[in-house]
Biopython code that builds the backbone (N, CA, C, O; Angstrom):
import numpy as np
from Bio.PDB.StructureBuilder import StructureBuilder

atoms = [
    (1, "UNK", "N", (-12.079, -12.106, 2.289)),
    (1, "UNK", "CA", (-11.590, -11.441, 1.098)),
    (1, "UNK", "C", (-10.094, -11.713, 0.966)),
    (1, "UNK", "O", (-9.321, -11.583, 1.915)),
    (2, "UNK", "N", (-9.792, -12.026, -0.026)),
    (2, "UNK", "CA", (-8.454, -12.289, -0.093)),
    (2, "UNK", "C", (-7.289, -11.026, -0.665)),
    (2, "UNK", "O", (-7.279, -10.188, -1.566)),
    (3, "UNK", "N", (-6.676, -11.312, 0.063)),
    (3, "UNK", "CA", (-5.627, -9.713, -0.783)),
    (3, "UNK", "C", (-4.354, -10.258, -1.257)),
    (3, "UNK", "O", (-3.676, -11.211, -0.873)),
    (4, "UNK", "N", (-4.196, -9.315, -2.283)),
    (4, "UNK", "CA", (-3.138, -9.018, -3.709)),
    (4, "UNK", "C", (-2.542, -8.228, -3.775)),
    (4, "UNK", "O", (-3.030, -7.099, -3.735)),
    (5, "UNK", "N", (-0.946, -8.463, -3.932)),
    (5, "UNK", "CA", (0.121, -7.756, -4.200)),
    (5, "UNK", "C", (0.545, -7.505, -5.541)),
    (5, "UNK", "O", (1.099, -8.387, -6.196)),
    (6, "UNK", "N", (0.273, -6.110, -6.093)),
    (6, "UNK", "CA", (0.472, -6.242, -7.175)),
    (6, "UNK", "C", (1.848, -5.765, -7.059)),
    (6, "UNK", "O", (2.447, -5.169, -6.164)),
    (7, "UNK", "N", (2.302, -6.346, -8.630)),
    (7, "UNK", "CA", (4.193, -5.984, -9.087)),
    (7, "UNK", "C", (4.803, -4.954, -8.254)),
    (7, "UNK", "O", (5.758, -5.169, -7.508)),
    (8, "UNK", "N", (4.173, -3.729, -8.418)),
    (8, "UNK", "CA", (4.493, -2.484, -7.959)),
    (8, "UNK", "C", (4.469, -2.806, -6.799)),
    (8, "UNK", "O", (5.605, -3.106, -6.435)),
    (9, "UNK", "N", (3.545, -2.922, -5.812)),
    (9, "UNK", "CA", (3.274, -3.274, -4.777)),
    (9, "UNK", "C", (4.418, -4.021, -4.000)),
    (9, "UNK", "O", (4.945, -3.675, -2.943)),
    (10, "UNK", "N", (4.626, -4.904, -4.616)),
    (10, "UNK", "CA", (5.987, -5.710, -4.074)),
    (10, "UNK", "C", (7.142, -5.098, -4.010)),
    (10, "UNK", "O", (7.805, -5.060, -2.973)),
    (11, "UNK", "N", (7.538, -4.497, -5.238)),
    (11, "UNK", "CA", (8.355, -3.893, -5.072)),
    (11, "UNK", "C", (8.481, -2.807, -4.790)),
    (11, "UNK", "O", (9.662, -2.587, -5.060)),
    (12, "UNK", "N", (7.851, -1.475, -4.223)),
    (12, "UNK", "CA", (8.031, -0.931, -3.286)),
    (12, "UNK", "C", (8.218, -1.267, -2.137)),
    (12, "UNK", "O", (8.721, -0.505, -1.312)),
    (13, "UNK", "N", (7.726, -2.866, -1.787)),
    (13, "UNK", "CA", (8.178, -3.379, -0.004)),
    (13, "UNK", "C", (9.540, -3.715, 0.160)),
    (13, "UNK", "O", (10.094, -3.695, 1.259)),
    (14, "UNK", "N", (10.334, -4.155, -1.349)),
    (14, "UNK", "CA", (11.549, -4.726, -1.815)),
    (14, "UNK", "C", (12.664, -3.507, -1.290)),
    (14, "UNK", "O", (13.679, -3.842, -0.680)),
    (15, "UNK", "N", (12.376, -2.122, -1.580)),
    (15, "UNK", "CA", (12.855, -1.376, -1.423)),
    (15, "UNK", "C", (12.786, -0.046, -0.240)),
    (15, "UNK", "O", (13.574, 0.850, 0.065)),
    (16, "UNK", "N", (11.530, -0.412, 0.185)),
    (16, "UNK", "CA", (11.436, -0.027, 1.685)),
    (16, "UNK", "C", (12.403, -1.467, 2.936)),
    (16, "UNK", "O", (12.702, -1.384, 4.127)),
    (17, "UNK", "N", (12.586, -2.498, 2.022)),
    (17, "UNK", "CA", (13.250, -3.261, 2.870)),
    (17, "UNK", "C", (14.273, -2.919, 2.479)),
    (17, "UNK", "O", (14.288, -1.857, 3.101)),
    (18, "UNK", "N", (15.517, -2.916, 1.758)),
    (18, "UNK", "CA", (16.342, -2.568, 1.364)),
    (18, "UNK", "C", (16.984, -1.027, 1.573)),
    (18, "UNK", "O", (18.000, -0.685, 0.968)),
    (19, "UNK", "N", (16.487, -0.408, 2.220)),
    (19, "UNK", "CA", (16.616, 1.005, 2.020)),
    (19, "UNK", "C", (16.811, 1.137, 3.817)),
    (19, "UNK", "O", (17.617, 1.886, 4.370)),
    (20, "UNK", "N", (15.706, 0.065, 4.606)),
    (20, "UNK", "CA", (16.337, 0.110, 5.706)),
    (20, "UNK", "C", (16.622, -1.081, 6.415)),
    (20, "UNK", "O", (16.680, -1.189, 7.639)),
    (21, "UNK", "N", (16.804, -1.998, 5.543)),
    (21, "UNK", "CA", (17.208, -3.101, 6.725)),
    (21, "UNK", "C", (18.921, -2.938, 6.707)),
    (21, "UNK", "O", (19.618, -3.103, 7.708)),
    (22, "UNK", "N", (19.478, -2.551, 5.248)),
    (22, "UNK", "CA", (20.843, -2.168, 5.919)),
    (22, "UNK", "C", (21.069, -0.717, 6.956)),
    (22, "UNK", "O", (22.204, -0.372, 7.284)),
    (23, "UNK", "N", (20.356, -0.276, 7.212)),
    (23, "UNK", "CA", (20.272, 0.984, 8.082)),
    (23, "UNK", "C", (20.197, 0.513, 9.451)),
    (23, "UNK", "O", (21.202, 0.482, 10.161)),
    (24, "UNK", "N", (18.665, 0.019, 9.994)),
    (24, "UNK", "CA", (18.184, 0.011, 11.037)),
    (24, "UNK", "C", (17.159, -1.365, 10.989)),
    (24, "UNK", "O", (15.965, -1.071, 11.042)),
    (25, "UNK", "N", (17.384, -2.416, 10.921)),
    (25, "UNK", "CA", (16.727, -3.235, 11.192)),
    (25, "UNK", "C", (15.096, -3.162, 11.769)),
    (25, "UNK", "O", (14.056, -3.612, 11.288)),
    (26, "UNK", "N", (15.330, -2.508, 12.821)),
    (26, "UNK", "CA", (14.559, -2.560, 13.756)),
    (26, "UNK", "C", (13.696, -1.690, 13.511)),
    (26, "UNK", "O", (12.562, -1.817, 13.972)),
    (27, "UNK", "N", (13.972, -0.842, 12.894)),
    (27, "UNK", "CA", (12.500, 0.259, 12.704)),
    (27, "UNK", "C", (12.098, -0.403, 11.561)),
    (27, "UNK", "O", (10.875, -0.531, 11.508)),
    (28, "UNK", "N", (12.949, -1.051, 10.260)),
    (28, "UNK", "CA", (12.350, -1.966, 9.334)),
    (28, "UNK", "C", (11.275, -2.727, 9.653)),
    (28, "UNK", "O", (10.129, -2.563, 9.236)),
    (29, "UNK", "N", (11.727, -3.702, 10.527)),
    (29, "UNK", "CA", (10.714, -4.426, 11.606)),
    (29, "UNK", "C", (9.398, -3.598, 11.691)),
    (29, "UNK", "O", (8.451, -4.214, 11.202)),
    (30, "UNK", "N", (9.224, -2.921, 11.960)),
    (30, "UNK", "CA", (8.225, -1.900, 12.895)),
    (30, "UNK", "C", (7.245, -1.371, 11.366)),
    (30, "UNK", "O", (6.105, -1.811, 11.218)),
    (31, "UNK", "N", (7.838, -0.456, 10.380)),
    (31, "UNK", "CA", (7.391, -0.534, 9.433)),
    (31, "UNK", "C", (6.900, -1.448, 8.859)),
    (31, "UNK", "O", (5.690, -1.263, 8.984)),
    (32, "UNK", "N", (7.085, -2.505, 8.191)),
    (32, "UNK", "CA", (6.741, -3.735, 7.686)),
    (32, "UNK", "C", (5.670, -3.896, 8.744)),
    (32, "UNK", "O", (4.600, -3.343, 8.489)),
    (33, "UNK", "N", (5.761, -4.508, 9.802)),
    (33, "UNK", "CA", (4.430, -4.808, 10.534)),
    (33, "UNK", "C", (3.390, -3.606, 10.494)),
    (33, "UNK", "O", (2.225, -3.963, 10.667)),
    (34, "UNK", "N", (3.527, -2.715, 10.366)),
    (34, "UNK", "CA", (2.683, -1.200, 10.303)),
    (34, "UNK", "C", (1.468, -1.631, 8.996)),
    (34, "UNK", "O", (0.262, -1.871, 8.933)),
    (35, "UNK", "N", (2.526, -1.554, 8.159)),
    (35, "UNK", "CA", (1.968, -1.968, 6.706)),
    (35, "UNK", "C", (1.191, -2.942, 6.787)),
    (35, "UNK", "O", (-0.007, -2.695, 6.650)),
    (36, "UNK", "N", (1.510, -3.998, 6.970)),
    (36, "UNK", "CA", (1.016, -5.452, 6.792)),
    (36, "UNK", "C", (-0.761, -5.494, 7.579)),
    (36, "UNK", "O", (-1.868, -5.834, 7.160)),
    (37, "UNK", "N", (-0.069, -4.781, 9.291)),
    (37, "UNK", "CA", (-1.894, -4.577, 9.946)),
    (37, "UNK", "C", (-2.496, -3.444, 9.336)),
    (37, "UNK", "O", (-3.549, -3.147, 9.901)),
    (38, "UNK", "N", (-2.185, -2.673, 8.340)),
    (38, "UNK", "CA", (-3.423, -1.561, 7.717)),
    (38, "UNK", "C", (-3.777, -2.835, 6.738)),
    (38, "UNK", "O", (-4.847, -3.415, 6.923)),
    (39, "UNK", "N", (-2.942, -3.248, 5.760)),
    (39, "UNK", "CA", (-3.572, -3.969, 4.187)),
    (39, "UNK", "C", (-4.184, -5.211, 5.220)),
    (39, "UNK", "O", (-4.320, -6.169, 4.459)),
    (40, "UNK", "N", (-4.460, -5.482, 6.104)),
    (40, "UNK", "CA", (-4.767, -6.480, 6.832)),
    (40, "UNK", "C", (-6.547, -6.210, 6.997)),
    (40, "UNK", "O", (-7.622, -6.770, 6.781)),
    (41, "UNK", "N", (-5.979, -4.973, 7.521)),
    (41, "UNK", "CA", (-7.890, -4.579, 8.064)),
    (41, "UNK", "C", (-8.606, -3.823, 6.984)),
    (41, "UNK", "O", (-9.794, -3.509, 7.049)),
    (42, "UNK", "N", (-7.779, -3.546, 5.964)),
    (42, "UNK", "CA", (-8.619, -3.315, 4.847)),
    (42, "UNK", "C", (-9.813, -4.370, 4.153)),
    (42, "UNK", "O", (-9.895, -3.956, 2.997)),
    (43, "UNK", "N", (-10.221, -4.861, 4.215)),
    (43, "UNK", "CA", (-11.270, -6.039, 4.374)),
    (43, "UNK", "C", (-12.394, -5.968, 5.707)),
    (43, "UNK", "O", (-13.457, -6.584, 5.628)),
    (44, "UNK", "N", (-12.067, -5.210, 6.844)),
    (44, "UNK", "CA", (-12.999, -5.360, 7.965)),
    (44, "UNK", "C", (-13.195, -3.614, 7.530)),
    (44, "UNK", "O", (-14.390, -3.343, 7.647)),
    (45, "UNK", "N", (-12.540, -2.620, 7.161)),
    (45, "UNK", "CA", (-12.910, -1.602, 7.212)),
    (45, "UNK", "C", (-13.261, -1.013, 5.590)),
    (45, "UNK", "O", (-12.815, 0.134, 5.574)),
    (46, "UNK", "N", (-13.794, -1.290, 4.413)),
    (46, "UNK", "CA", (-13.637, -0.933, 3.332)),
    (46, "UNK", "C", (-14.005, 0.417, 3.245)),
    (46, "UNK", "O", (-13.272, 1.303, 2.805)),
    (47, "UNK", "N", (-15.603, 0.630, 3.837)),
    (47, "UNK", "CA", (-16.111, 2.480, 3.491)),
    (47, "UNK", "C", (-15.238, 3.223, 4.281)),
    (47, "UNK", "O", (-15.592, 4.351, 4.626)),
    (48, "UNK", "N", (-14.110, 2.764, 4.641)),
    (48, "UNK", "CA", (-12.932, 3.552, 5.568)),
    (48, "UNK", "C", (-12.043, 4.068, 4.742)),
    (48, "UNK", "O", (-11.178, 4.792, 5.236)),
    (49, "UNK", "N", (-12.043, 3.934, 3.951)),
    (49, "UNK", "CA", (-10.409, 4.330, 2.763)),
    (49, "UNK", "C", (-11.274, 5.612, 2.437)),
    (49, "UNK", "O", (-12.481, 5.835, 2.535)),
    (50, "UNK", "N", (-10.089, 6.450, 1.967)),
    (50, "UNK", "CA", (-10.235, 7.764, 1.168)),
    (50, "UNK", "C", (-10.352, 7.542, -0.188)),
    (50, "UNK", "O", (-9.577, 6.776, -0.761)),
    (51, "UNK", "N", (-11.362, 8.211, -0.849)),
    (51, "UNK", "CA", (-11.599, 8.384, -2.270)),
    (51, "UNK", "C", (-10.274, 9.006, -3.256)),
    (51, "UNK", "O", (-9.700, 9.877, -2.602)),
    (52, "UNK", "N", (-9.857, 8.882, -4.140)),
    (52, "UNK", "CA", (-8.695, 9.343, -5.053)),
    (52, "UNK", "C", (-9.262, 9.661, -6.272)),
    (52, "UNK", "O", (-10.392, 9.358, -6.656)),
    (53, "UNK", "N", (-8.408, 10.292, -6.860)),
    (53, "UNK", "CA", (-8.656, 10.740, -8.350)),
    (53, "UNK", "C", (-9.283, 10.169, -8.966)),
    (53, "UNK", "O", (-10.279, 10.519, -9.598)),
    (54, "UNK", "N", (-8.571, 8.747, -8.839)),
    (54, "UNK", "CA", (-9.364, 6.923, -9.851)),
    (54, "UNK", "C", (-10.616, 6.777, -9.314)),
    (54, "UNK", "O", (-10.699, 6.107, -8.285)),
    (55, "UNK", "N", (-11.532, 7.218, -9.747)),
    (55, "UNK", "CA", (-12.901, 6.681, -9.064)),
    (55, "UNK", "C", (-12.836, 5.025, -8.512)),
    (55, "UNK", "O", (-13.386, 4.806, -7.433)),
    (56, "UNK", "N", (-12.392, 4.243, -8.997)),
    (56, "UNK", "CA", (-12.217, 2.487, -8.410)),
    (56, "UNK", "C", (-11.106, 2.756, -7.306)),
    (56, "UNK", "O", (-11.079, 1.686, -6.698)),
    (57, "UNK", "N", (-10.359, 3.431, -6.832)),
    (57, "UNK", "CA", (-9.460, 3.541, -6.017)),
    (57, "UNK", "C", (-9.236, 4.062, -4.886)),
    (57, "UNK", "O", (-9.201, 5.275, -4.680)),
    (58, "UNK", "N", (-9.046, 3.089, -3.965)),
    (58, "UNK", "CA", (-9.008, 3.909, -2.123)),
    (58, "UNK", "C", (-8.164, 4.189, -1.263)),
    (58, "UNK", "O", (-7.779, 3.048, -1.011)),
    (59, "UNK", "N", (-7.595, 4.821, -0.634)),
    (59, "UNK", "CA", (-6.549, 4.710, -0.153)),
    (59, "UNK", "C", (-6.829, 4.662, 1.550)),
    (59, "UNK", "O", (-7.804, 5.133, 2.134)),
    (60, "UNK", "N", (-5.535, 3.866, 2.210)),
    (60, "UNK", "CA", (-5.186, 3.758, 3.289)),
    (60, "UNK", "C", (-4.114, 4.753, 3.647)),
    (60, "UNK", "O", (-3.288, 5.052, 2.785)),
    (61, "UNK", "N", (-4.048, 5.380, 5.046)),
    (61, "UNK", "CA", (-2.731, 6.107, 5.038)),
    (61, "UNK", "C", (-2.057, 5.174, 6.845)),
    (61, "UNK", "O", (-2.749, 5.194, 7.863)),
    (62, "UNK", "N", (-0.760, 4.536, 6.780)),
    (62, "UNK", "CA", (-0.150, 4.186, 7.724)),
    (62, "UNK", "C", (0.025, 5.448, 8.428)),
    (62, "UNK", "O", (0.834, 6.336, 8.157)),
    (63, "UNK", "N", (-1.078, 5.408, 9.632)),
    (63, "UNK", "CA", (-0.921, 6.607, 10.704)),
    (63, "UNK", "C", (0.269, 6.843, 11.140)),
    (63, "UNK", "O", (0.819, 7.941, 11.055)),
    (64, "UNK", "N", (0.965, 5.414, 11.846)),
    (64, "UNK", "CA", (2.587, 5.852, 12.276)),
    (64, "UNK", "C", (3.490, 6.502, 11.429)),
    (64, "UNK", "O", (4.032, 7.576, 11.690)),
    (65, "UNK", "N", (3.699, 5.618, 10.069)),
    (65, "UNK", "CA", (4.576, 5.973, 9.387)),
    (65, "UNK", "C", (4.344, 6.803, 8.263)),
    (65, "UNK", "O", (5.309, 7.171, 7.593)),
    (66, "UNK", "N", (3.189, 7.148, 7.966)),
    (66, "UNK", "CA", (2.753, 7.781, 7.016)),
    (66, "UNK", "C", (2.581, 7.161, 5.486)),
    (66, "UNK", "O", (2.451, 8.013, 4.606)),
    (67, "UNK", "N", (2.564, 5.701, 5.053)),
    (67, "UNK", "CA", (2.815, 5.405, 3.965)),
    (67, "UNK", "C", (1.680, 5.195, 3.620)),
    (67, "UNK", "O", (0.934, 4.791, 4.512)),
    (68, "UNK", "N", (1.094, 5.373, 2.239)),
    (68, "UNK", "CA", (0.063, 5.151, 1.494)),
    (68, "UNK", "C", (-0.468, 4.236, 0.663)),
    (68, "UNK", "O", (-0.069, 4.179, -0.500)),
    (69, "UNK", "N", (-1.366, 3.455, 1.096)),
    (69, "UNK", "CA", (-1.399, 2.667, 0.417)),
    (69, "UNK", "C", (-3.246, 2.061, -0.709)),
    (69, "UNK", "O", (-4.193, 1.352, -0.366)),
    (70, "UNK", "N", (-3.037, 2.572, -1.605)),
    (70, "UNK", "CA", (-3.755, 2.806, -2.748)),
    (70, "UNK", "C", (-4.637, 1.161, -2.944)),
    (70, "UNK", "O", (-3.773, 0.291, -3.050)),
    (71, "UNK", "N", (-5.709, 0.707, -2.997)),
    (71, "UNK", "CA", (-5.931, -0.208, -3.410)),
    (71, "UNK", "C", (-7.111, -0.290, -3.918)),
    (71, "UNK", "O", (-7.918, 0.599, -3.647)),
    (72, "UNK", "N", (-7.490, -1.392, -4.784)),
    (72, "UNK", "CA", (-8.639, -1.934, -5.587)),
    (72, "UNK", "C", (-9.442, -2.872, -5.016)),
    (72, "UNK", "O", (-8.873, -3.776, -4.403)),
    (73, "UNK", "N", (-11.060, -2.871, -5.094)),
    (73, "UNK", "CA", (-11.659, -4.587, -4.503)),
    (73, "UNK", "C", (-12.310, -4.619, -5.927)),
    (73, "UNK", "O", (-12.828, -3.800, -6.685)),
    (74, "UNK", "N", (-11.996, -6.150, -5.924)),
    (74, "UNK", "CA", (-12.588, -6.630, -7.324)),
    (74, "UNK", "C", (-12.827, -7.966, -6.995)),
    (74, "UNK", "O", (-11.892, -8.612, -6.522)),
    (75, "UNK", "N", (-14.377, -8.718, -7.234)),
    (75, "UNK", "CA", (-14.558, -9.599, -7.274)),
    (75, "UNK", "C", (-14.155, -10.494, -5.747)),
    (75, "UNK", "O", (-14.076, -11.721, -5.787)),
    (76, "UNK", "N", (-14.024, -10.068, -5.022)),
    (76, "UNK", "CA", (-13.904, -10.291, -3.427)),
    (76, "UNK", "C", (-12.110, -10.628, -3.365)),
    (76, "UNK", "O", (-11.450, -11.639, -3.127)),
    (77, "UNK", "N", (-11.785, -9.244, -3.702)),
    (77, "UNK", "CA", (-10.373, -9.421, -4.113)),
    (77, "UNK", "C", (-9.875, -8.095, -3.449)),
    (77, "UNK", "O", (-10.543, -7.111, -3.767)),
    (78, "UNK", "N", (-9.051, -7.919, -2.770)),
    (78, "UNK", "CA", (-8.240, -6.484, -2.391)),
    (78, "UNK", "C", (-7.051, -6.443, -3.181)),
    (78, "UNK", "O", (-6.208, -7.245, -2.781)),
    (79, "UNK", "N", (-6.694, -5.734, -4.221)),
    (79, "UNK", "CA", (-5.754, -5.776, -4.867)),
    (79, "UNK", "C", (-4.607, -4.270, -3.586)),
    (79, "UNK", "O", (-5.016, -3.231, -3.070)),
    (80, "UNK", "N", (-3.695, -4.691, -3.567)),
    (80, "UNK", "CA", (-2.897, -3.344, -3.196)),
    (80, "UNK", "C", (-1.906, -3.099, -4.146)),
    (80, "UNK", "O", (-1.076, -3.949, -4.469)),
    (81, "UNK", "N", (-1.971, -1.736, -4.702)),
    (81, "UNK", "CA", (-1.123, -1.272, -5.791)),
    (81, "UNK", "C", (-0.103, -0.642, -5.518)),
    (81, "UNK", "O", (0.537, -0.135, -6.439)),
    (82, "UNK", "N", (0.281, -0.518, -4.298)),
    (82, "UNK", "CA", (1.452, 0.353, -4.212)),
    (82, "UNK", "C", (1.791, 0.891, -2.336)),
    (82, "UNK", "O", (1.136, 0.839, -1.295)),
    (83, "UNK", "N", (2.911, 1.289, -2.655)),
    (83, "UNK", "CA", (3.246, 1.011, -0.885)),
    (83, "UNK", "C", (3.879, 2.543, -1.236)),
    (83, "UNK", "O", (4.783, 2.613, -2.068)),
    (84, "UNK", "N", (3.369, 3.779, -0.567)),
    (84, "UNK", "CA", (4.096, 4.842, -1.673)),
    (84, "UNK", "C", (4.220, 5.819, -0.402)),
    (84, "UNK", "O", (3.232, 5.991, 0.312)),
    (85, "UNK", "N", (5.518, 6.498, -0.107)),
    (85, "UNK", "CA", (5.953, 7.519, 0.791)),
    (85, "UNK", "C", (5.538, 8.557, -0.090)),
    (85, "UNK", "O", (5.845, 8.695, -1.274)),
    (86, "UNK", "N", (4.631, 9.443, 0.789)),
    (86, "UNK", "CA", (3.975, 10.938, 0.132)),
    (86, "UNK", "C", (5.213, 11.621, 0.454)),
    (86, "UNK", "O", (5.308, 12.451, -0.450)),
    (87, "UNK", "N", (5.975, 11.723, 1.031)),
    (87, "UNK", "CA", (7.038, 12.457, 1.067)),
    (87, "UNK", "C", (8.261, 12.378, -0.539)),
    (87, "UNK", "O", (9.298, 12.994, -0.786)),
    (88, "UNK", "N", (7.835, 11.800, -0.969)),
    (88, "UNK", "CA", (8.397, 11.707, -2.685)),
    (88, "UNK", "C", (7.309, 12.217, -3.256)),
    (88, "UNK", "O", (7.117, 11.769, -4.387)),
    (89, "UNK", "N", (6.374, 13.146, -2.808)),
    (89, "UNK", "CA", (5.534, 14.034, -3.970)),
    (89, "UNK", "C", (4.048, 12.841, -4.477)),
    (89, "UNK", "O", (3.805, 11.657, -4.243)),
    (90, "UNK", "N", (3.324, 13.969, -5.273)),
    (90, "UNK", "CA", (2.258, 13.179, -5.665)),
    (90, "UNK", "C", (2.345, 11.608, -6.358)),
    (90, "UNK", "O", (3.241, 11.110, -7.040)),
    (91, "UNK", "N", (1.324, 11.164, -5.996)),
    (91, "UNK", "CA", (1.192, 10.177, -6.557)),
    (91, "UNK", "C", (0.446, 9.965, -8.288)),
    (91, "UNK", "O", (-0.488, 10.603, -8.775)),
    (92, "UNK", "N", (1.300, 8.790, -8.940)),
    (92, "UNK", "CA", (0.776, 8.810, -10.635)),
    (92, "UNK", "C", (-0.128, 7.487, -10.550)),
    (92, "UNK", "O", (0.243, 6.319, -10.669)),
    (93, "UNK", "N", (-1.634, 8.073, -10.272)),
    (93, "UNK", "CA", (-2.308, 6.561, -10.497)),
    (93, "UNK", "C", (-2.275, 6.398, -11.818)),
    (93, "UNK", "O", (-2.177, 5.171, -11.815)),
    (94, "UNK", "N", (-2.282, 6.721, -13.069)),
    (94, "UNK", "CA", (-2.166, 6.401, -14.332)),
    (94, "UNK", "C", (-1.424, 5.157, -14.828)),
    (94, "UNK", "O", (-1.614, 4.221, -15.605)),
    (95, "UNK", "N", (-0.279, 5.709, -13.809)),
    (95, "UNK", "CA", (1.100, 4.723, -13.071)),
    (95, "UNK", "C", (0.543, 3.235, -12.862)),
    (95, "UNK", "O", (0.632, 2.269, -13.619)),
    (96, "UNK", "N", (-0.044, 3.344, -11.633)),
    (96, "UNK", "CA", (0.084, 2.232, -10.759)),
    (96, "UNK", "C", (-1.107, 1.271, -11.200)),
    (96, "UNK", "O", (-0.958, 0.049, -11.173)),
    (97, "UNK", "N", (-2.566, 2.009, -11.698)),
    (97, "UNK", "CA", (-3.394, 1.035, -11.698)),
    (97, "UNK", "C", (-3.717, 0.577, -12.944)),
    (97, "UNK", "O", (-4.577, 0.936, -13.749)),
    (98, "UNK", "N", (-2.819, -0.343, -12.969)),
    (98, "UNK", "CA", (-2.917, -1.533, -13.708)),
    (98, "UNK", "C", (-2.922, -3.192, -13.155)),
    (98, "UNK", "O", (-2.001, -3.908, -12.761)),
    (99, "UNK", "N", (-4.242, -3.415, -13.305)),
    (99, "UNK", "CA", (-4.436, -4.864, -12.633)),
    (99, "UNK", "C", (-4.154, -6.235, -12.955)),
    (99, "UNK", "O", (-4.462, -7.230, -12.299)),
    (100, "UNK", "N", (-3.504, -6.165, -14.093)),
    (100, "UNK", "CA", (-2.742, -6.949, -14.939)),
    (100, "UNK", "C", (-1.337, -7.686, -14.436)),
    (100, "UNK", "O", (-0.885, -8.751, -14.858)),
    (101, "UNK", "N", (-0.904, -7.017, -13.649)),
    (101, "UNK", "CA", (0.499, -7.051, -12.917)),
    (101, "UNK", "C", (-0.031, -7.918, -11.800)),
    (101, "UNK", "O", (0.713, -8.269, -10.885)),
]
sb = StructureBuilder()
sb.init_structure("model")
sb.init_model(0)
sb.init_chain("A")
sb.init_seg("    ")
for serial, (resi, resn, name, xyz) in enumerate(atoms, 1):
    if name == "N":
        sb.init_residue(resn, " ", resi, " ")
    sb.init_atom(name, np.array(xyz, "f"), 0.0, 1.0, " ", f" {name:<3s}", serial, name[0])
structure = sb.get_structure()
């Protein structure tokens, strides 16, 4: 299955990089790889994601770090929509899922 970064998607990694690679490098490091092996095994684990509001939509939660990550399968496709700290409050799928991006 191949996986997809959507707009949003990217740029929330743009700014989880940015937010700490001038900080701390190294836990940047650590995050980023966190992320990368959940949207990784999303493909070996699919009936594993949590159900959301969006009936088409599942979510992953990064155990270490806590980040959430929302995604779509379409057509043997993992779309990931968003890289989203629950600690900034609910999430707007209205927002994010758009597959167009």
């Amino acid at each position: 299955m191949q996986i997809v970064y959507t707009r949003k998607a990217k740029q929330d990694l743009q700014e989880i990089r940015e937010y700490y690679g001038n900080h701390t490098p190294a836990r940047l490091q650590n995050i980023i790889s966190d992320i990368i092996g959940l949207v990784e095994s999303i493909p070996n684990s699919l009936s594993k994601g949590r159900t959301t509001a969006h009936p088409d939509v599942w979510e992953k939660i990064s155990p270490k770090y806590g980040y959430l990550l929302p995604y779509y399968v379409f057509q043997k496709k993992v779309y990931i929509l968003s890289v989203y700290d629950p600690r900034r409050g609910g999430i707007n799928y209205k927002k994010i899922v758009n597959l167009e991006e």
